[in-house]
PASEBA-1860 file (N, C-alpha, C; in nm, 3 decimals):
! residues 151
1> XXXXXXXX> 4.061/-1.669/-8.928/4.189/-1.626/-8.984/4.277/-1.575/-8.871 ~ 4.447/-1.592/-8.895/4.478/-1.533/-8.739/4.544/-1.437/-8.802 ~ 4.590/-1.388/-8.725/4.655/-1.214/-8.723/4.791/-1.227/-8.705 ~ 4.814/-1.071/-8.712/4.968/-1.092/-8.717/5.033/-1.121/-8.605 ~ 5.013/-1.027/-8.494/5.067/-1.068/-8.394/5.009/-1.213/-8.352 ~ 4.923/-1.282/-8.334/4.928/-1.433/-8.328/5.030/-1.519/-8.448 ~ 4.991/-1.478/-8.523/5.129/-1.540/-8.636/5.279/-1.528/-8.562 ~ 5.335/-1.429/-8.494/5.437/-1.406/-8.464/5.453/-1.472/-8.328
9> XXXXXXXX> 5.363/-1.468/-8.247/5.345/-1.549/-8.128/5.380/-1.706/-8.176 ~ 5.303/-1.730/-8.227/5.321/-1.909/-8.274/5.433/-1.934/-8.336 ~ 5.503/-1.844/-8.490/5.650/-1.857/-8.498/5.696/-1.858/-8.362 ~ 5.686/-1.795/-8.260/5.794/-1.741/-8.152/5.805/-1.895/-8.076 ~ 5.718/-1.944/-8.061/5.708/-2.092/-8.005/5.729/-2.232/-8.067 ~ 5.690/-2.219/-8.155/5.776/-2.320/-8.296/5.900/-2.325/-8.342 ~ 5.943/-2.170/-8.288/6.121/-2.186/-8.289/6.235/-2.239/-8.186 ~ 6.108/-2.247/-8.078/6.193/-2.256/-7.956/6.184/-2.211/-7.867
17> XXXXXXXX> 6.084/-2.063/-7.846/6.111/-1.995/-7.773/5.983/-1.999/-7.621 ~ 6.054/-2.001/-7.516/5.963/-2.080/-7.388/5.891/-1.947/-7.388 ~ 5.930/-1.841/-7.386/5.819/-1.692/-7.321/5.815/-1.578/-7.411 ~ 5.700/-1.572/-7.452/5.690/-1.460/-7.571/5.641/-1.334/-7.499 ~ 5.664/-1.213/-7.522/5.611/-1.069/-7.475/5.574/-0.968/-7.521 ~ 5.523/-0.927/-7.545/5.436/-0.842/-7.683/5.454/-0.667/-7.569 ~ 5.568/-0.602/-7.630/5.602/-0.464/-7.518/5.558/-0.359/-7.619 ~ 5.422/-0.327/-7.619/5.346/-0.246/-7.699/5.429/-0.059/-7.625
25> XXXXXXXX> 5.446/-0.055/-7.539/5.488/0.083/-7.492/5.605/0.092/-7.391 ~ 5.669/0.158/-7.398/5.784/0.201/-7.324/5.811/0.129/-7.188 ~ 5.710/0.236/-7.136/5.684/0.142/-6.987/5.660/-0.012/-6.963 ~ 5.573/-0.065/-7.071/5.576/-0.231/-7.133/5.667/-0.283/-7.109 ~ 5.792/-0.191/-7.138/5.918/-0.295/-7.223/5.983/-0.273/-7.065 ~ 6.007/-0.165/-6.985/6.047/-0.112/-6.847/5.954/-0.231/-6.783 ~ 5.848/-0.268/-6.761/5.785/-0.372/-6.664/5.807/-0.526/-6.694 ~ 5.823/-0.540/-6.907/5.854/-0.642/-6.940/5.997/-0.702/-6.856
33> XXXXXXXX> 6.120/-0.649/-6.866/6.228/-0.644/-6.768/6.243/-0.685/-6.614 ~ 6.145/-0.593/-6.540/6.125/-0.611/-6.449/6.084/-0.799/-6.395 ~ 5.962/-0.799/-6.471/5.909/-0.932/-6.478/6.027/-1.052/-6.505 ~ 6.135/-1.032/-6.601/6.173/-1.090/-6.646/6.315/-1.126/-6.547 ~ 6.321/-1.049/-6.487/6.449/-1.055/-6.357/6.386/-1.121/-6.258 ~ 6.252/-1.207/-6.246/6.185/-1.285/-6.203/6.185/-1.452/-6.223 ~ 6.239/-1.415/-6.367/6.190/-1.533/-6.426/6.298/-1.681/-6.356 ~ 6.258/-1.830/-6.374/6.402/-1.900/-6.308/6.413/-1.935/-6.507
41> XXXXXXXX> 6.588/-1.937/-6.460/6.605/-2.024/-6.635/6.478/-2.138/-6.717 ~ 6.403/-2.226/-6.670/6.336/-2.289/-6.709/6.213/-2.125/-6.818 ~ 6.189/-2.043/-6.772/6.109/-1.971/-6.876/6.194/-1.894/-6.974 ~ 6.319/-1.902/-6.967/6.387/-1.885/-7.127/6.435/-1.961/-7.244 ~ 6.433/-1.969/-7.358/6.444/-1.844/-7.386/6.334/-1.742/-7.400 ~ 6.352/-1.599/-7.414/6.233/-1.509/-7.387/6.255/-1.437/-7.498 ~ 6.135/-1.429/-7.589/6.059/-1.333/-7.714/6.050/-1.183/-7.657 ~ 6.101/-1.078/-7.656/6.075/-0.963/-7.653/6.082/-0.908/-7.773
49> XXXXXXXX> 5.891/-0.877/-7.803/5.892/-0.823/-7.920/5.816/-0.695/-7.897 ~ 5.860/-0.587/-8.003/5.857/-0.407/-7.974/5.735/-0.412/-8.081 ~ 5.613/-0.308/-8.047/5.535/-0.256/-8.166/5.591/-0.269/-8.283 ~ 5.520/-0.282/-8.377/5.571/-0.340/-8.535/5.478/-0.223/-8.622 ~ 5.528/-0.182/-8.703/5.453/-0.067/-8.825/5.444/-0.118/-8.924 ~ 5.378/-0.089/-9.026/5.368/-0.113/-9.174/5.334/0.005/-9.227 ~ 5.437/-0.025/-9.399/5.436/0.055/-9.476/5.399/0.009/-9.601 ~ 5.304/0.032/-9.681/5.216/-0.004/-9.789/5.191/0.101/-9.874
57> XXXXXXXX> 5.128/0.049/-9.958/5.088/0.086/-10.102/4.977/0.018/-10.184 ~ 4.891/0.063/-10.223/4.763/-0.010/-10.305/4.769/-0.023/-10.423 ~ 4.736/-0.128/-10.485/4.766/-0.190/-10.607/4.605/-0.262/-10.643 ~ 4.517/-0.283/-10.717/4.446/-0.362/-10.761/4.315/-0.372/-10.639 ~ 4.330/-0.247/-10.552/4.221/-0.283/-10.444/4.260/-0.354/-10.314 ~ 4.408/-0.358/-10.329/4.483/-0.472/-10.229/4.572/-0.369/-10.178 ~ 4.624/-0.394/-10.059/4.756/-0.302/-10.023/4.820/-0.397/-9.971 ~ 4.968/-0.340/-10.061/5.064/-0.434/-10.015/5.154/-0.354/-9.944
65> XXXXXXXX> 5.220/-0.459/-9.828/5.287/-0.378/-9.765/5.418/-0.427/-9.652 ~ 5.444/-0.390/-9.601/5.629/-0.426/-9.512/5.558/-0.419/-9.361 ~ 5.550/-0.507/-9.252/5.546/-0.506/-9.178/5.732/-0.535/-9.130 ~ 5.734/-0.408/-9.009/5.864/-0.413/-8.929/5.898/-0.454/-8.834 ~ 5.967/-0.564/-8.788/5.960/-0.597/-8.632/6.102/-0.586/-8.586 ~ 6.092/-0.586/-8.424/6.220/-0.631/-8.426/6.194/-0.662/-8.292 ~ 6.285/-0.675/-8.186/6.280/-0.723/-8.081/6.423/-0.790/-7.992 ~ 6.400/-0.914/-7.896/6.529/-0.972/-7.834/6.494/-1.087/-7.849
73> XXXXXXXX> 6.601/-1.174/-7.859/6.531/-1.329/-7.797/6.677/-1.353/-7.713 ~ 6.644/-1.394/-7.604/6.732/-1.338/-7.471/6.726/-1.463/-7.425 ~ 6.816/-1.521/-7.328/6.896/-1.634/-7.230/6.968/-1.584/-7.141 ~ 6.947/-1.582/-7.045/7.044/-1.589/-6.905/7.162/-1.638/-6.927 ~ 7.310/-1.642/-6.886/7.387/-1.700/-6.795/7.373/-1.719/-6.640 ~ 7.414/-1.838/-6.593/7.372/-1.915/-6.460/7.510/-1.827/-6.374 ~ 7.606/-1.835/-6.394/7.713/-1.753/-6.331/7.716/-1.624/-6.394 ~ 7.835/-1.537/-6.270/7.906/-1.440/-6.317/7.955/-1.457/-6.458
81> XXXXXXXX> 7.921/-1.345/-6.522/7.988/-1.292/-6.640/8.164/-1.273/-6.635 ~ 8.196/-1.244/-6.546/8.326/-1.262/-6.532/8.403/-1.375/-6.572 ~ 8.380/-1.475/-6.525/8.389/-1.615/-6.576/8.419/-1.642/-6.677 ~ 8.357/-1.558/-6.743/8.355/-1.611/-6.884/8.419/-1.545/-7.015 ~ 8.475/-1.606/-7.097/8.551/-1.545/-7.204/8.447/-1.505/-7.321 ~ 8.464/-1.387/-7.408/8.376/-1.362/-7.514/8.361/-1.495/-7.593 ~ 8.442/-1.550/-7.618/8.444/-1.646/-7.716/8.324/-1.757/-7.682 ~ 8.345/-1.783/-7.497/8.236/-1.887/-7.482/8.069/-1.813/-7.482
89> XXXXXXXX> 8.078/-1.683/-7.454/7.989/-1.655/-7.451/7.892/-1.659/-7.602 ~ 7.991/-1.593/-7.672/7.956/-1.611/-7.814/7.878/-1.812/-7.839 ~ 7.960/-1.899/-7.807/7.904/-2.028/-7.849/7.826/-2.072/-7.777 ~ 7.804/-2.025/-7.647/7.704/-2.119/-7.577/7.589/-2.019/-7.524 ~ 7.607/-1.881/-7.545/7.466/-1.809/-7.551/7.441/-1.753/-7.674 ~ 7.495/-1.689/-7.786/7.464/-1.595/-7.861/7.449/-1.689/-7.934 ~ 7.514/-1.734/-8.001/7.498/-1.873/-8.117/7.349/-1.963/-8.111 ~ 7.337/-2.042/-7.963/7.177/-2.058/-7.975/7.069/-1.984/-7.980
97> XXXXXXXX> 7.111/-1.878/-7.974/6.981/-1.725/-7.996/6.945/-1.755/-8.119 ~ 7.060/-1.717/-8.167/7.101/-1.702/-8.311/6.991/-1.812/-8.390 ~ 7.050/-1.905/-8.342/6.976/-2.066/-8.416/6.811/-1.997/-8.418 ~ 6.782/-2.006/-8.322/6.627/-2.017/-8.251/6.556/-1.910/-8.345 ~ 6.661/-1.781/-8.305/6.580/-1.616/-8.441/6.562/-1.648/-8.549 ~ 6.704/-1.758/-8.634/6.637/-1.788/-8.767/6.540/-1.875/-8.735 ~ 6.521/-1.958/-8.708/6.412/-2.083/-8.711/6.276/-1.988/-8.652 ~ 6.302/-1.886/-8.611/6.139/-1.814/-8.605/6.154/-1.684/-8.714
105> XXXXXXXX> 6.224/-1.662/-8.800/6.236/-1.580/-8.948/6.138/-1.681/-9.072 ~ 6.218/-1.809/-9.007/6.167/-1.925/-9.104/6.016/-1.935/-9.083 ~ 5.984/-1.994/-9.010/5.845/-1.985/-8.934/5.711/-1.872/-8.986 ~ 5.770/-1.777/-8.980/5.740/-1.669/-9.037/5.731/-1.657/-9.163 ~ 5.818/-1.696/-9.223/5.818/-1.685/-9.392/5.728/-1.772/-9.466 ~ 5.703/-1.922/-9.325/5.609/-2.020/-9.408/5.466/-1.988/-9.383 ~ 5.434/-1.888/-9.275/5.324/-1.852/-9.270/5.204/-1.845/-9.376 ~ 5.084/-1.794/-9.326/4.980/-1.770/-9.463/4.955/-1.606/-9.452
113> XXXXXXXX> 5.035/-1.502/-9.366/5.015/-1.405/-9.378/5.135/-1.328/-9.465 ~ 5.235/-1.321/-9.519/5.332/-1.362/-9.561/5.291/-1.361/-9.751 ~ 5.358/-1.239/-9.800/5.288/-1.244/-9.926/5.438/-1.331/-10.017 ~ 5.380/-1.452/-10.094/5.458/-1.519/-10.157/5.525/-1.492/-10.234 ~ 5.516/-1.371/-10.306/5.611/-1.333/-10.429/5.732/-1.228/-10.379 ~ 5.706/-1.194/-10.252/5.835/-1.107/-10.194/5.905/-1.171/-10.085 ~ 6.047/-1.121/-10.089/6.140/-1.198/-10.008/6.103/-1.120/-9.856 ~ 6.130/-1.202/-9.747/6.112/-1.163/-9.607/6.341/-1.128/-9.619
121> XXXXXXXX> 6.307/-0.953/-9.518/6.503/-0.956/-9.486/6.491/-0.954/-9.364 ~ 6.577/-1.000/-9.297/6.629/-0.984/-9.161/6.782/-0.905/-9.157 ~ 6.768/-0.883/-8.990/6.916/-0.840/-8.946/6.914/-0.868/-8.804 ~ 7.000/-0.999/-8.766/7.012/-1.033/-8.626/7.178/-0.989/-8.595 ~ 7.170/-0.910/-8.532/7.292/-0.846/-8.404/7.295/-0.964/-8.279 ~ 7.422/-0.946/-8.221/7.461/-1.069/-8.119/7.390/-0.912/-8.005 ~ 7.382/-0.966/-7.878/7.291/-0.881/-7.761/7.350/-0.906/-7.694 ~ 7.403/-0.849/-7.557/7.472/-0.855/-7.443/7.449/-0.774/-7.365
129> XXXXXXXX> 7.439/-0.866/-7.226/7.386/-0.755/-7.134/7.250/-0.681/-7.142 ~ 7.187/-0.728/-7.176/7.050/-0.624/-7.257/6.980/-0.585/-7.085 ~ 6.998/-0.494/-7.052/6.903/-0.492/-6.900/6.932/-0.523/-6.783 ~ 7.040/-0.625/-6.792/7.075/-0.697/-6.698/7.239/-0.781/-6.748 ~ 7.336/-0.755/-6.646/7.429/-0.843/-6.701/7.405/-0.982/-6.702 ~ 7.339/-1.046/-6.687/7.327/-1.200/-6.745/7.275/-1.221/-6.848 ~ 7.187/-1.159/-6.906/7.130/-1.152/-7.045/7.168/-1.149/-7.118 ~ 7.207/-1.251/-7.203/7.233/-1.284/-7.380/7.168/-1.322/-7.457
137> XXXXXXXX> 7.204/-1.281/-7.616/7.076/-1.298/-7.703/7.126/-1.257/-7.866 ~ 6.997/-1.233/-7.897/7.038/-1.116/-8.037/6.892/-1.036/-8.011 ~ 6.949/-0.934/-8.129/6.833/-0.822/-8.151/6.800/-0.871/-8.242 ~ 6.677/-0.843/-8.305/6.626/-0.881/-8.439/6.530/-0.766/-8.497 ~ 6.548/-0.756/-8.699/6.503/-0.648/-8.697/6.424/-0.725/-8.829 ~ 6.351/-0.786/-8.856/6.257/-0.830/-8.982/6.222/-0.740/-9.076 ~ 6.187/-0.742/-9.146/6.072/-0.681/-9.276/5.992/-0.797/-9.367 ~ 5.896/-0.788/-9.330/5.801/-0.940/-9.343/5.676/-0.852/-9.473
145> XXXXXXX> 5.690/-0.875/-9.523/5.566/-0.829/-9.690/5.481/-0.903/-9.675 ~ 5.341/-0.821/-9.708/5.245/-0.940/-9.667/5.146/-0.819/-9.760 ~ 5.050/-0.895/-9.814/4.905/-0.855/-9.864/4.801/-0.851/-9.812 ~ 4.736/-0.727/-9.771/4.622/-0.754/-9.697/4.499/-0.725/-9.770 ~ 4.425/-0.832/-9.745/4.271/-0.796/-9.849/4.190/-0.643/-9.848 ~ 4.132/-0.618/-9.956/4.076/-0.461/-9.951/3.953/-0.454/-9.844 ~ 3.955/-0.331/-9.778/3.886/-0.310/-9.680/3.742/-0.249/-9.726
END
């Protein structure tokens, strides 16, 4: 059976996305960065995803419950930011984020961890600058319901 964070890994790559990062702690997310001002364009776009919580309730021996995620899915620009007008930035970086976050919401929703009778919500924000001025993207903030068998 796979898990969640593998579930979210494999959405993350079925959507599109070249480099996934799992930034379990602060400093994680401070070294994730680091690493990532490394990277050449060929390893984006890049999955930065933050510890995820769940909140549940038991029903029938089962607990059901809200797993929370959220994270970046981030792209470089090749030039100065200067260059460039919001508008293009908006269509030729934020917009394909955009695409890629739903198509890994989707991904997610078709999963088998993923409890069928409740709706999955999202909230994707456009990202700029995240760390670095070349970095564009969105934030993403899920709530994914899922049933987990009694322990």
């Amino acid at each position: 059976m796979i898990n969640v964070l593998e579930t979210f890994e494999q959405a993350s790559s079925e959507a599109g996305v070249v480099t996934t990062i799992y930034a379990a702690t602060l400093e994680a997310r401070r070294e994730a960065f680091e690493i990532m001002k490394k990277y050449t364009f060929e390893q984006f776009p890049v999955n930065l995803m933050f510890p995820f919580e769940s909140a549940g309730d038991w029903s029938t021996n089962r607990r059901k419950a809200v797993i929370a995620l959220s994270g970046y899915i981030l792209t470089p620009i090749k030039s100065k930011t200067i260059t460039y007008r919001t508008r293009e930035i908006e269509d030729e970086f934020i917009f394909p984020m955009k695409v890629i976050n739903i198509k890994f919401v989707k991904k997610i929703n078709a999963s088998q961890i993923k409890d069928a009778t409740r709706a999955i919500t999202d909230r994707i924000r456009p990202a700029y600058q995240v760390e670095n001025p070349q970095w564009f993207g969105t934030f993403y903030t899920i709530q994914i319901p899922i049933v987990e068998a009694s322990c």
